[in-house]
TIDO-326335 format. One line per 3 residues: number of its first residue (from 1); their letters; for each residue x, y, z of C-alpha. Coordinates in pm, whole numbers. Last residue first. Layout:
N
NUM = a = X:Y:Z | ...
end
This chain:
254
254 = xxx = -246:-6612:4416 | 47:-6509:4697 | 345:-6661:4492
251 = xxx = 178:-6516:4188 | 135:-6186:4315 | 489:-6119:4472
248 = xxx = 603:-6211:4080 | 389:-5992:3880 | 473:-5722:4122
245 = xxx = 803:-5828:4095 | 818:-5762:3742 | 548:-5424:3695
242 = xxx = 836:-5296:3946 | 1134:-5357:3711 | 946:-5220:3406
239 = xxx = 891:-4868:3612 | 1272:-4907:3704 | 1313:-4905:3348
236 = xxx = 1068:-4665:3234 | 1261:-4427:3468 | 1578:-4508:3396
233 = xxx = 1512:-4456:2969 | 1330:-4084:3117 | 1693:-3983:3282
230 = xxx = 1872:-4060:3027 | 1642:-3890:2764 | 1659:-3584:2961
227 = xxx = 1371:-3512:3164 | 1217:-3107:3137 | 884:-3254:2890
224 = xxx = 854:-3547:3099 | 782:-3351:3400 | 558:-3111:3258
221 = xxx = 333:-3396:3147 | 353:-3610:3495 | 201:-3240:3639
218 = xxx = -51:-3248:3369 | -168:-3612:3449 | -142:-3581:3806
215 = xxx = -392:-3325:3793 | -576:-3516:3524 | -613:-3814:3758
212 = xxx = -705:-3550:4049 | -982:-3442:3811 | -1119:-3791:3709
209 = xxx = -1138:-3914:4103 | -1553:-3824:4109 | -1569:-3964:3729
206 = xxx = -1382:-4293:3789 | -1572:-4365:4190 | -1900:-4326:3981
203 = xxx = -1789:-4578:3689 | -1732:-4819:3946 | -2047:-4761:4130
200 = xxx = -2228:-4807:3807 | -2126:-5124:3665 | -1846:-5264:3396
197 = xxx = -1842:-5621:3384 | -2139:-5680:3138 | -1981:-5920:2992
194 = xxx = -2003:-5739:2632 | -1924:-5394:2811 | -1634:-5571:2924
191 = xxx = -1509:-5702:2595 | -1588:-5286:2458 | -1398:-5179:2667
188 = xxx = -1138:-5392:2627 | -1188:-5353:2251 | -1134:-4964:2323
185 = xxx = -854:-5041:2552 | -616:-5186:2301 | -685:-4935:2064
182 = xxx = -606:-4658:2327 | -287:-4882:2459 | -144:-4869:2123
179 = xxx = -185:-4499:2081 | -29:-4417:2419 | 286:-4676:2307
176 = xxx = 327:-4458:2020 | 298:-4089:2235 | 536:-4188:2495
173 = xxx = 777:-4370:2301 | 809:-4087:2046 | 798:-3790:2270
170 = xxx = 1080:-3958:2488 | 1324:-4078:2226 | 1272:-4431:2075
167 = xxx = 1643:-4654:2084 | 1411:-4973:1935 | 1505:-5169:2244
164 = xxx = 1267:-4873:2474 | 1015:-4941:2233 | 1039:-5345:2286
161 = xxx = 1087:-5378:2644 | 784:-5117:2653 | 557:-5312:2438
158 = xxx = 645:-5651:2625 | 603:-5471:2943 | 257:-5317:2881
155 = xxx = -24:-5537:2839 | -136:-5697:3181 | -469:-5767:3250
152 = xxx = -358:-6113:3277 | -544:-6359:2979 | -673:-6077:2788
149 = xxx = -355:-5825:2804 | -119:-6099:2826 | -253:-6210:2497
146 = xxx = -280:-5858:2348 | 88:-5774:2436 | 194:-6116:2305
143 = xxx = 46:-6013:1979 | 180:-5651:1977 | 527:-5846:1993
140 = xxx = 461:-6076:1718 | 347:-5778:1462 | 645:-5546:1571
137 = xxx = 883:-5914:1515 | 683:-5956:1179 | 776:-5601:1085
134 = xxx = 1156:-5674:1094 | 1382:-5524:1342 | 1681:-5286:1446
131 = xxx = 1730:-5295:1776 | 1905:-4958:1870 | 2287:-4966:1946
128 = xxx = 2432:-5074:2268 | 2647:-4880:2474 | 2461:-4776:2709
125 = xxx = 2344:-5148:2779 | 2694:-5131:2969 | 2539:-4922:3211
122 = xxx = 2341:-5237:3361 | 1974:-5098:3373 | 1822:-5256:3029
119 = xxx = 1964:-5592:3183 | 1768:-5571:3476 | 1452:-5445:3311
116 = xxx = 1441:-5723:3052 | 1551:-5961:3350 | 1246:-5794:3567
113 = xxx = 1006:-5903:3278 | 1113:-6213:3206 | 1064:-6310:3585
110 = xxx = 745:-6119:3614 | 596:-6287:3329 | 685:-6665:3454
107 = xxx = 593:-6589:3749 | 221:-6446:3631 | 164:-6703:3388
104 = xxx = 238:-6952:3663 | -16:-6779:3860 | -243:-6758:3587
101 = xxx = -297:-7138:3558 | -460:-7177:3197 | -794:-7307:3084
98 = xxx = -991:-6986:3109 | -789:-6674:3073 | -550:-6895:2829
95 = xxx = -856:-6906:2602 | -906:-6515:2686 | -543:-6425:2538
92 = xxx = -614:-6652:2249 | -886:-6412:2158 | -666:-6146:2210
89 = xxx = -431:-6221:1920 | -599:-6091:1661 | -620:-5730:1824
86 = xxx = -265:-5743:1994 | -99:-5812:1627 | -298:-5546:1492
83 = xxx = -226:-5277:1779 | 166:-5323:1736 | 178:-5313:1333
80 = xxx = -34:-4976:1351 | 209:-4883:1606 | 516:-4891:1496
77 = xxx = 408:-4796:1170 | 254:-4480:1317 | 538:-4358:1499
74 = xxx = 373:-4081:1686 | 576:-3787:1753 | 282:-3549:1596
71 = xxx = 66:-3706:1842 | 222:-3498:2113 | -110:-3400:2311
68 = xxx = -310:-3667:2161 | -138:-4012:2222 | -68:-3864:2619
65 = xxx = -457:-3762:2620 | -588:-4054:2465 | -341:-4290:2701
62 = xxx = -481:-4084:3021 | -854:-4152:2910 | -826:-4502:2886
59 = xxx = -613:-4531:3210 | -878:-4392:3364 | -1157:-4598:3243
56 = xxx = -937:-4919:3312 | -811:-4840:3687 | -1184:-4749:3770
53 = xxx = -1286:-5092:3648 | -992:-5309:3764 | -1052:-5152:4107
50 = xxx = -1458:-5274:4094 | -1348:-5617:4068 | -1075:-5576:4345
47 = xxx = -1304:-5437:4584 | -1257:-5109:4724 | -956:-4939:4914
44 = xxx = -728:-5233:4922 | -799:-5264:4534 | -692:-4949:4506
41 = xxx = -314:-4992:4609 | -299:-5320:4370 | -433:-5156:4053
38 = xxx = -319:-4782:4088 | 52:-4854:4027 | 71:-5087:3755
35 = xxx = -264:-4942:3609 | -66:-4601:3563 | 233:-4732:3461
32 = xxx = 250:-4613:3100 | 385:-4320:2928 | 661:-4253:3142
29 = xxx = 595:-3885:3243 | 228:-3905:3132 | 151:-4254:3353
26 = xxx = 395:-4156:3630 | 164:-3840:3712 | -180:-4048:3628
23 = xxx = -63:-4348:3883 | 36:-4058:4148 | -355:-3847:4105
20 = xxx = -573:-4174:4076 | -365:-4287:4413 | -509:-3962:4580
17 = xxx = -845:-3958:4411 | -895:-4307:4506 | -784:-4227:4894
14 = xxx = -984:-3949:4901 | -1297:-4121:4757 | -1253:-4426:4970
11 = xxx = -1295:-4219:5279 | -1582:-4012:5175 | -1837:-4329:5157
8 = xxx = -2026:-4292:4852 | -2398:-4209:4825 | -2362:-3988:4504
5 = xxx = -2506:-3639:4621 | -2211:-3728:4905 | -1916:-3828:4630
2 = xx = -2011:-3493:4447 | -1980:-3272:4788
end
């Protein structure tokens, strides 16, 4: 009914609401994934530009509500130090954008990426205690995050190789890494508001596919409320490995 009264094609809307609904369950239960997942499958639905759109409203809305609903397990020096090293450094992040190859930023990022996940998979990483670091290490990972997030769309891995090194339990690593994508996203937003990159039939496919992305959302959230912390630290991980090759399978393709 609302994707008729807004002149778009039924089709797409399923198959938006459908993805909209998996990317927001994995995006509560893991606390990020959901533009890993919802990215590539719709951009075969609509055009890529207008994917990145939907993809980024949504997943600004799903971090808000995952930072929200257990913000009392927020680690705020985490990630105070991890949203002001992304801030300054996204600048750089948009010179790369613009004189850089992305595909070879793209290998090279899916190759670190799936031996971070690798490793974090052996079961002798059981055994290893939590990294213990200094606050210029938080600061100089939330500044790679906001350079890959600027040059490749791509922020996540370096904060979740780090969180999931620092021995966080669930609540914590869901809830600090939700508050660092929320500031990250607001000066997204506000980049692509700036460009003038965000348009209207993009934000119309977002609002008619916001309630299955909140279905998925709550379901994700009951989820990762009954997984035990072994079972959530395989999760991210096999979430990590995937972000990996798909950074990989889309640099050999361009």
């Amino acid at each position: 009914m609302i994707a008729s009264l807004w002149s778009l094609p039924t089709g797409p809307v399923v198959a938006l609401g459908a993805i909209a609904a998996i990317a927001g369950f994995f995006q509560a239960a893991a606390g990020f994934g959901f533009a890993l997942l919802a990215v590539p499958l719709m951009a075969l639905v609509v055009p890529p530009e207008t994917a990145v759109i939907v993809v980024f409203l949504h997943g600004s809305c799903s971090s808000v509500l995952t930072a929200g609903h257990r913000r009392s397990h927020i680690d705020w020096t985490e990630a105070k130090r991890l949203s002001i090293g992304a801030i300054v450094a996204m600048p750089f992040g948009a010179i790369i954008l613009v004189t850089a190859s992305s595909s070879v930023l793209r290998l090279v990022l899916g190759i670190v990426i799936c031996s971070a996940a690798i490793w974090m998979l052996l079961p002798s990483t059981k055994l290893r205690h939590a990294l213990a670091v200094q606050p210029a290490t938080t600061y100089a990972v939330g500044a790679v995050s906001g350079v890959l997030n600027t040059a490749l769309s791509t922020s996540g891995p370096p904060l979740v190789v780090y969180l999931r090194a620092r021995g966080f339990g669930i609540a914590t690593f869901r809830s600090t890494i939700s508050v660092v994508f929320t500031i990250s996203n607001v000066v997204g937003l506000f980049i692509l508001l700036t460009w003038g990159a965000i348009h209207l039939v993009a934000v119309k496919y977002f609002v008619v596919t916001l309630g299955p992305a909140l279905v998925g959302w709550v379901l994700g959230n009951a989820t990762a409320a009954k997984l035990r912390t072994e079972h959530f630290s395989r999760l991210v991980d096999l979430l990590l490995l995937v972000s990996g090759l798909l950074a990989i399978v889309k640099a050999i393709m361009g």
